[in-house]
PLY file of the C-alpha trace (Angstrom):
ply
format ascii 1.0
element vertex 174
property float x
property float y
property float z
element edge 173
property int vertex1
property int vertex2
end_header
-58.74 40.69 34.47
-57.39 39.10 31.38
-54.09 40.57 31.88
-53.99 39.15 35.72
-54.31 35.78 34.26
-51.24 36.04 31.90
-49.55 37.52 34.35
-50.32 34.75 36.60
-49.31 32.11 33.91
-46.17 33.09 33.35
-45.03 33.42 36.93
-46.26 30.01 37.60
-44.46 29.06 34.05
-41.17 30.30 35.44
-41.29 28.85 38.92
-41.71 25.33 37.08
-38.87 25.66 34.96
-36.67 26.97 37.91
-37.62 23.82 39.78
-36.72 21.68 36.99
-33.53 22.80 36.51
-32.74 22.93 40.70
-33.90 18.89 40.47
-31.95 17.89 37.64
-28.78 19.50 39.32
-29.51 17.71 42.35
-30.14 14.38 40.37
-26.30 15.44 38.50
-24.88 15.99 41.75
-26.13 12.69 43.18
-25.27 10.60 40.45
-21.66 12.70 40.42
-21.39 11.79 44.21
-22.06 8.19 43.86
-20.17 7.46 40.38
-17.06 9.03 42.86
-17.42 6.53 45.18
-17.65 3.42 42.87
-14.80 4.45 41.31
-12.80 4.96 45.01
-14.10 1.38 45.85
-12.80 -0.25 42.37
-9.63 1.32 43.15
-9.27 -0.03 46.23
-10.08 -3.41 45.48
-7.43 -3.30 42.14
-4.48 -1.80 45.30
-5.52 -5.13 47.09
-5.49 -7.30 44.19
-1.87 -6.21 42.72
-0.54 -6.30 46.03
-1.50 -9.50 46.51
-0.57 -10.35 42.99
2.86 -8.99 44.21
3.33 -11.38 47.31
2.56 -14.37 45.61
5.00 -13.68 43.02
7.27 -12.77 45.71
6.68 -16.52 47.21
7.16 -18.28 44.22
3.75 -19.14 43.78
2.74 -20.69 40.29
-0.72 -20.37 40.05
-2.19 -17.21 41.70
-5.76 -16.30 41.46
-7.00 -12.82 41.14
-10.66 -11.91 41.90
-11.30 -7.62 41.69
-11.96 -5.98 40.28
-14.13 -7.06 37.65
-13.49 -5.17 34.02
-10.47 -4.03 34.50
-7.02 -5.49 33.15
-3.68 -6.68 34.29
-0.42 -5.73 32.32
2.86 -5.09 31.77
5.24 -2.20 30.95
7.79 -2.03 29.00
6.03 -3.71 26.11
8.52 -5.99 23.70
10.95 -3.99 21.77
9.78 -0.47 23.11
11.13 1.91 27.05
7.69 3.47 26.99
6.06 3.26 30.44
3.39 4.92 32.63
4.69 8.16 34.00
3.70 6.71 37.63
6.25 3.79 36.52
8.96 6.55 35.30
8.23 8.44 38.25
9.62 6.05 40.42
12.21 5.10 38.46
10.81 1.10 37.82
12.65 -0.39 34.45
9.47 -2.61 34.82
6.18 -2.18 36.28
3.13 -4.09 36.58
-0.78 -2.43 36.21
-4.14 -3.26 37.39
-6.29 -0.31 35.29
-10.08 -0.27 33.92
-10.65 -1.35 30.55
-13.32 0.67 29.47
-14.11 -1.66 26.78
-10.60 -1.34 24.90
-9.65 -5.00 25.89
-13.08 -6.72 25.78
-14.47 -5.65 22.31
-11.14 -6.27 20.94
-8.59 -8.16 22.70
-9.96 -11.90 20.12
-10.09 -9.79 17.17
-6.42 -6.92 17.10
-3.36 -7.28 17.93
-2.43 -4.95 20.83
-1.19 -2.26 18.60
0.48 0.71 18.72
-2.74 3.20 19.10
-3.71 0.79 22.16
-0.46 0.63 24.31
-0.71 4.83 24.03
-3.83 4.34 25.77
-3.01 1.75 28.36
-0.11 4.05 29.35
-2.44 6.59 29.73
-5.22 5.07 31.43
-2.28 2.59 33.65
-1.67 6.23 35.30
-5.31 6.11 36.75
-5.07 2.56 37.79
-2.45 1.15 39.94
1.11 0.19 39.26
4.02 -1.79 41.07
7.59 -2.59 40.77
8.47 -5.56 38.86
12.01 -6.54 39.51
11.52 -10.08 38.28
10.85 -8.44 34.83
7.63 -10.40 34.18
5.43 -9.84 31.12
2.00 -10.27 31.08
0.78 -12.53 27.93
-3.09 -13.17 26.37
-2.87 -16.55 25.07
0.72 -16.80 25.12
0.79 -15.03 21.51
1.84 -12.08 22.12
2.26 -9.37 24.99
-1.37 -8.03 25.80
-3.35 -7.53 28.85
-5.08 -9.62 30.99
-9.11 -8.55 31.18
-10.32 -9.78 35.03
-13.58 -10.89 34.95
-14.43 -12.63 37.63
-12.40 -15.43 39.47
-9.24 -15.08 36.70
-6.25 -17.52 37.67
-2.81 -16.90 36.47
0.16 -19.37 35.71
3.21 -17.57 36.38
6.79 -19.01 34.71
9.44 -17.36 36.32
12.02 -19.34 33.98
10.42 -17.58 30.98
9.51 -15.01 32.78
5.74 -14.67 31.83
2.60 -14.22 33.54
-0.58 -15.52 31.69
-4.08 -16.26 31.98
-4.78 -20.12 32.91
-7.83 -20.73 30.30
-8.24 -24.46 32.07
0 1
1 2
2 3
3 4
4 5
5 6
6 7
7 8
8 9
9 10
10 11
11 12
12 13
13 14
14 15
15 16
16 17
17 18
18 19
19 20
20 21
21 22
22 23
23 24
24 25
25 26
26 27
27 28
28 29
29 30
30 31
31 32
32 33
33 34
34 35
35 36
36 37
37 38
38 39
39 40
40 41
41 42
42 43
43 44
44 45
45 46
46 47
47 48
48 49
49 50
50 51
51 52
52 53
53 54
54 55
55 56
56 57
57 58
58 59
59 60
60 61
61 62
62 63
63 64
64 65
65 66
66 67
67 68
68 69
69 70
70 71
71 72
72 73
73 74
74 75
75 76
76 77
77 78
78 79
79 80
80 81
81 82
82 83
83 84
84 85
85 86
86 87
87 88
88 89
89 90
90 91
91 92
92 93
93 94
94 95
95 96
96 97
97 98
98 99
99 100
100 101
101 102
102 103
103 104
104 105
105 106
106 107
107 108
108 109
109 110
110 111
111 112
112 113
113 114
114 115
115 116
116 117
117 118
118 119
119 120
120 121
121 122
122 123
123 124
124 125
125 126
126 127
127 128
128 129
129 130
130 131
131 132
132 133
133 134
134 135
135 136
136 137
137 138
138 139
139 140
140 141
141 142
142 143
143 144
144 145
145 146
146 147
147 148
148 149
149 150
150 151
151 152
152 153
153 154
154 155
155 156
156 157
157 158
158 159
159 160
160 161
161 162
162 163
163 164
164 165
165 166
166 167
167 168
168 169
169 170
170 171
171 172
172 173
C-alpha cells in the first residue's frame, strides 16, 4: 500500500513540473509576441517621423518639431573628420545620411556627462542599421548643444532649429 502512495506522489510530482514548464513557455511566447509588436509599432512611428523630418527640411522649414518615438535618437552620419556610416547608408550609396534609432540608454545616461566618443559612434552605426535612415543631400549634421556632433535623444514633443547656412540641425532647448 505504501509503495502505491509513492508511486502516486511522484506521478502527481511530475505532472506539476510538466505544467510548469508548458506555462512558463506560454508566458515566454506571449511576452516574445507582444515585445515584437512594440518594437514594429516604434518603428513605424520613427519611418513617419524622419520622413517628415525630411519634408520639412525639404521646404525650408526652420523650426520643425518631432514627436515619436519617445527614447530613441536623431543623428547624423558621417561624423566630423571620419567616412564611417551605417551599412544601410553605404548600401545605398548616401555620402550622408540621417537616423532615427533607439537609444537603449547609450544617449540618456551619458549624453551631459561624455563626449560622443569613439566606442559610442561604433555603436550608433550599429544600432542606426536597426533604426531608420535617409538621404541627406543637404549634408546636415545633427548637434547636442551646439558643442559638438552628437545625437539628438526624442523625448517627447522635441523641436529642432535647423541652419541650412551652417548646415546644422539642433535641439531648440527654449
Amino acid at each position: 500500500m505504501k509503495q502505491k502512495k509513492g508511486f502516486f506522489l511522484a506521478e502527481e510530482t511530475l505532472k506539476m513540473i510538466l505544467a510548469v514548464i508548458a506555462i512558463g513557455f506560454l508566458a515566454y511566447l506571449l511576452f516574445s509576441l507582444y515585445n515584437s509588436q512594440q518594437n514594429a509599432k516604434e518603428l513605424d512611428l520613427a519611418t513617419r517621423s524622419l520622413d517628415f523630418l525630411n519634408q520639412e527640411i525639404e521646404k525650408g522649414t526652420n523650426e520643425i518639431m518631432l514627436q515619436n518615438p519617445n527614447g530613441w535618437v536623431l543623428l547624423s552620419w558621417p561624423y566630423t573628420g571620419e567616412s564611417a556610416r551605417p551599412d544601410s547608408c553605404d548600401t545605398f550609396g548616401w555620402e550622408s545620411c540621417i537616423c532615427i534609432v533607439e537609444d537603449i540608454g547609450l544617449v540618456e545616461n551619458s549624453i551631459s556627462v561624455l563626449p560622443f566618443t569613439q566606442n559610442l559612434r561604433e555603436r550608433f552605426i550599429k544600432r542606426s542599421d536597426d533604426g531608420v535612415c535617409s538621404n541627406n543631400p543637404q549634408g546636415l549634421v545633427v548637434k547636442q548643444d551646439g558643442i559638438q556632433q552628437r545625437p539628438i535623444l526624442i523625448d517627447g514633443l522635441t523641436t529642432l532649429n535647423v541652419d541650412y547656412g551652417n548646415k546644422i540641425v539642433q535641439e531648440n532647448k527654449a
